[in-house]
N, C-alpha and C positions, 0 to 999 in steps of 0.2 A: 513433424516439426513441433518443437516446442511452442505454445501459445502466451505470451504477455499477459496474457489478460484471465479476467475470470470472473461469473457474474455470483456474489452472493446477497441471502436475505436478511434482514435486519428481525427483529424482536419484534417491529411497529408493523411491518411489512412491507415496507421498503425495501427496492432490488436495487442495490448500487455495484458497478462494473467495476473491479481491482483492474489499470491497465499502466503498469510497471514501464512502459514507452513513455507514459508523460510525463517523466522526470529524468533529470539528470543524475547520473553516478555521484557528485559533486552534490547534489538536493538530497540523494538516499543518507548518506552518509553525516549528512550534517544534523539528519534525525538526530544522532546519536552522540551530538553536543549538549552537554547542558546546562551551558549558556545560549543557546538558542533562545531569544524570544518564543513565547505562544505561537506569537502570530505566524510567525516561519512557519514552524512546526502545522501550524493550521493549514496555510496555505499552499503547502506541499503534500501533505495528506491530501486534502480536499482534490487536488491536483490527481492524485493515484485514483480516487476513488470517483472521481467528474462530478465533483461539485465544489460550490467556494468553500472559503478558509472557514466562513463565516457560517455556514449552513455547518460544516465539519463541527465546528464550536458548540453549534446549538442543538447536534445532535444530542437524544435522552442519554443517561448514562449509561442503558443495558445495551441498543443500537451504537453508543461512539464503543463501550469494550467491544462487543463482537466485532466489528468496521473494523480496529485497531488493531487487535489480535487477527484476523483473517489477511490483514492487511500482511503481517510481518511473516504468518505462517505460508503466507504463499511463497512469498521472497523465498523462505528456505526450499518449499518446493520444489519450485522452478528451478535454484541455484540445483538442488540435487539429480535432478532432471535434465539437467545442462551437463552436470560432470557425468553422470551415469550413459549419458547418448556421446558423449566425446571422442573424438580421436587422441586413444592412449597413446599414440607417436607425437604429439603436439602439446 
């Protein structure tokens, strides 16, 4: 079974958990408005990754790139891993 989730390390050393359940299809998607406010944006991330919008925010800038990029990179993962394990009749 494919797993949602995924724990990675930060630059600072901070372990923050990717778990892709704590948002909505409807939340993924609206990342990629941009007209979104920040704060959206913040508190959906923070949301993926189990912390506030606000800690998301004030993560360092080398810890919020990596968060961010690991964040997006998994998505395609997992998407690839979903299609790659699928029933080709479906």
């Amino acid at each position: 079974m494919i797993q949602p989730g995924k724990t990675i390390q930060l630059p600072s050393g901070k372990e923050l958990q990717i778990d892709l359940n704590q948002i909505t299809r409807k939340e993924w998607r609206s990342l990629f408005n941009i007209k979104q406010p920040d704060e959206e944006e913040a508190a959906i991330m923070g949301k993926i990754l189990g912390i506030s919008g606000s800690d998301y925010e004030n993560l360092g800038l080398a810890d919020w790139r990596i968060a961010s990029e690991a964040v997006y990179k998994f998505f395609e993962e997992f998407t690839k891993a979903a299609r790659d394990t699928s029933d080709p009749k479906v």
